[in-house]
C-alpha positions as CSV (number, residue, x, y, z in Angstrom):
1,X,31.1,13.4,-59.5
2,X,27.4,13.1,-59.6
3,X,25.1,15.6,-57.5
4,X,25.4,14.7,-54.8
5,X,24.2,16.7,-51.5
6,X,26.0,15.4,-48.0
7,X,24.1,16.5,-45.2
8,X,25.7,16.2,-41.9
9,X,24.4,16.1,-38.6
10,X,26.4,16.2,-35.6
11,X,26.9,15.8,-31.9
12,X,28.3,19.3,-30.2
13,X,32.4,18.4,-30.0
14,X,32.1,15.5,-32.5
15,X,34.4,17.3,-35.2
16,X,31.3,16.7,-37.8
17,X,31.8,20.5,-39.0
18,X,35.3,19.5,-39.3
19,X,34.4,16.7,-41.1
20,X,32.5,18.1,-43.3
21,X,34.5,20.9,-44.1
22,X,37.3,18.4,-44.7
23,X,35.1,15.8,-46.8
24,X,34.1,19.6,-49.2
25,X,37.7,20.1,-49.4
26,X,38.8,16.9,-51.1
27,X,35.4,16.4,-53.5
28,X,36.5,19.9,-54.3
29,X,32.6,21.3,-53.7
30,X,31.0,24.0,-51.5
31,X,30.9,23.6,-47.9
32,X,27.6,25.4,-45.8
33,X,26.8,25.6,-42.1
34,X,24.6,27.8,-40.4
35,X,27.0,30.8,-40.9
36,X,27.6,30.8,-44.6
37,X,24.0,29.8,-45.5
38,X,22.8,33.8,-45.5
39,X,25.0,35.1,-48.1
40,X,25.0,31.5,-50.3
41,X,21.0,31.8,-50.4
42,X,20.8,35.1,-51.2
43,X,17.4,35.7,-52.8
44,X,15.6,32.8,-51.1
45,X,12.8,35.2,-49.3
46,X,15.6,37.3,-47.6
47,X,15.0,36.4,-43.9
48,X,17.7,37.5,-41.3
49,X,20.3,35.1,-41.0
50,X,20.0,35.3,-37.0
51,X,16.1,34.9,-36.9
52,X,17.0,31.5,-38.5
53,X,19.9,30.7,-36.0
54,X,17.4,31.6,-33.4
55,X,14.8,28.6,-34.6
56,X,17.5,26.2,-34.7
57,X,18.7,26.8,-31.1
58,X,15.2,25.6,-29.8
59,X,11.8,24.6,-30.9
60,X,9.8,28.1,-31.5
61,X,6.4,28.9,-29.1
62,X,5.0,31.4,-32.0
63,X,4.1,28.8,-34.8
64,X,3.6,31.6,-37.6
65,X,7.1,32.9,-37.6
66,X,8.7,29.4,-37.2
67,X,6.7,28.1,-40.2
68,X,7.8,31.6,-42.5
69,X,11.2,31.1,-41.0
70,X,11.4,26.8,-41.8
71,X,10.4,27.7,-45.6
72,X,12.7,30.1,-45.6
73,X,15.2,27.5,-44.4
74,X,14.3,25.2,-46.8
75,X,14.1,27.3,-50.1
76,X,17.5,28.5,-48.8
77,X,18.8,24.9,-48.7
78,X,17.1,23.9,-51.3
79,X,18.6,26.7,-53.2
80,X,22.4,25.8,-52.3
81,X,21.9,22.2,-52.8
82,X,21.0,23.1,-56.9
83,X,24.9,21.4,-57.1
84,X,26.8,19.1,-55.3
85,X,27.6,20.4,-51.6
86,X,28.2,19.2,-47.7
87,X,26.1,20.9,-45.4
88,X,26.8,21.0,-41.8
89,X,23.7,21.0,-39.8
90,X,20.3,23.0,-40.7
91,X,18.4,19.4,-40.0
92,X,19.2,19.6,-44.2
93,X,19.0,15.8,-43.7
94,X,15.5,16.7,-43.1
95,X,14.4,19.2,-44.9
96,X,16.0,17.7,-47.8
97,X,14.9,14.7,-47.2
98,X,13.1,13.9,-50.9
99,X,16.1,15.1,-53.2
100,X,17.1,11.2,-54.5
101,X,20.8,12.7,-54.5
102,X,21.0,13.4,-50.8
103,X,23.4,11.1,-48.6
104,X,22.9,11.7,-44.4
105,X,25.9,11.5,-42.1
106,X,25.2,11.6,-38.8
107,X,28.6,12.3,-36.6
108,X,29.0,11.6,-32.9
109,X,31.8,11.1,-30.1
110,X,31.8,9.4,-26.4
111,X,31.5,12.3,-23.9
112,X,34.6,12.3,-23.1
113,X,35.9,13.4,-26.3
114,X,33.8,15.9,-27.2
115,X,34.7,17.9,-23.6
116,X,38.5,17.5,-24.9
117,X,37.4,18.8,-28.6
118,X,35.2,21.2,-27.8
119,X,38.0,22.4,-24.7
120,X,41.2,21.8,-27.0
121,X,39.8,23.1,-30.4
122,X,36.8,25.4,-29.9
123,X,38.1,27.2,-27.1
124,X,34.9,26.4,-24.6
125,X,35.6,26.9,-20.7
126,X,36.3,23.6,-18.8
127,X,34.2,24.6,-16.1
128,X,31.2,24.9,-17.9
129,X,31.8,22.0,-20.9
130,X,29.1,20.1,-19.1
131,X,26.5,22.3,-19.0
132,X,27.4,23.5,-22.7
133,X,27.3,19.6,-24.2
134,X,23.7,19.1,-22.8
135,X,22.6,22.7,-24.0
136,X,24.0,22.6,-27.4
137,X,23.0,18.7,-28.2
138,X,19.7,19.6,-26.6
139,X,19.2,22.4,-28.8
140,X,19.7,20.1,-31.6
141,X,17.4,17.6,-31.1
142,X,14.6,20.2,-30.2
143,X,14.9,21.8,-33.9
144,X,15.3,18.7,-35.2
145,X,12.2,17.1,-33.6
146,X,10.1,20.3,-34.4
147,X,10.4,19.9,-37.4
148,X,10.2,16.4,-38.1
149,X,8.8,12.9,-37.1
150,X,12.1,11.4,-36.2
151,X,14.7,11.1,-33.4
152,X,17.7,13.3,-33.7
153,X,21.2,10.8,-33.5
154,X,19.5,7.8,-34.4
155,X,21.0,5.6,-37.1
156,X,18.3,4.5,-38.4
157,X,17.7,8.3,-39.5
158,X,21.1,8.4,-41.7
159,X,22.8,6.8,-44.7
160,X,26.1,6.6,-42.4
161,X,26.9,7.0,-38.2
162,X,30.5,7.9,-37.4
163,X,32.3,7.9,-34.1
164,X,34.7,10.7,-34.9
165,X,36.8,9.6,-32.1
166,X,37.4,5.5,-33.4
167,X,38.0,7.4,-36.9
168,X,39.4,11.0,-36.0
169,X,38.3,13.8,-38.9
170,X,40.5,12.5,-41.8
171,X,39.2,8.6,-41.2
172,X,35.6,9.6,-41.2
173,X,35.8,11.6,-44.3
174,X,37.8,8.1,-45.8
175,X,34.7,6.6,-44.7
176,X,32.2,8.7,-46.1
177,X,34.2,8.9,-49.6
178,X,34.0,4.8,-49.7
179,X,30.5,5.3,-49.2
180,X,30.2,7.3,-51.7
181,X,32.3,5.5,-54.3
182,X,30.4,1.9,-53.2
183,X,27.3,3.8,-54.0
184,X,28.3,5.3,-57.3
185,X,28.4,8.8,-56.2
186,X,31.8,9.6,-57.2
């Protein structure tokens, strides 16, 4: 396989960390999400791992520490993405948007099923599904359109846009792998 970095971004209750956790599986290369980035980046600037999760949950008021803490961001990803790796999330489509080896994935669902997913699989309260769809997606797009000049979930913004619910997780990461073999990735 070539480098080749997979960036996925992703409705809340889409499956697209699922996906991409799948699609690392089967290429057989690391898999990074907000979570794991700390420890894989380790010597990028050391910056708290939750003072990075806090700037990706909304768009920052103090511009100082969200610029320290978006190069920190970046050197980290850029750091990780020195091989060939899916990342989950990040906006790493963004940030890594001049490597010529990265490949965007944007994954989303009909509201419906990403209540049932996000009920069924992550364990979130029924009652308040609603209310934790709009924050979590709303979160997203803030960070994402801080930090950039582009609309968060629009295709035009990605290499590939997958409705996890027409393909279910296995089908979208066949999808993504044809894309990458029709490309010459793989």
């Amino acid at each position: 396989m070539k480098r080749t970095i997979i960036a996925i971004s992703r409705q809340y209750g889409s499956g697209g960390r699922l996906v991409g956790k799948a699609l690392a599986d089967r290429l057989s290369i690391p898999f990074y999400d907000g979570s794991s980035l700390a420890p894989a980046a380790h010597g990028a600037e050391g910056v708290p791992n939750d003072e990075i999760v806090k700037l990706m949950e909304r768009a920052p008021e103090n511009y100082d520490a969200s610029e320290k803490l978006l190069s920190y961001l970046e050197k980290s990803l850029r750091k990780i993405s020195s091989s060939s790796c899916v990342i989950a999330g990040m906006a790493a489509g963004y940030l890594l948007r001049k490597d010529p080896d990265l490949i965007t994935v944007f994954i989303h669902a009909p509201e419906s099923a990403r209540k049932d997913r996000a009920v069924n699989v992550y364990g979130a309260d029924r009652k308040k599904i609603d209310k934790q769809l709009r924050r979590m997606d709303t979160s997203r797009a803030s960070f994402f359109e801080y930090i950039s000049d582009r609309k968060w979930g629009m295709a035009r913004n990605y290499n590939i846009s997958i409705d996890s619910s027409a393909t279910g997780i296995e089908g979208a990461v066949d999808t993504i792998v044809s894309y990458l073999e029709k490309a010459g990735r793989l």
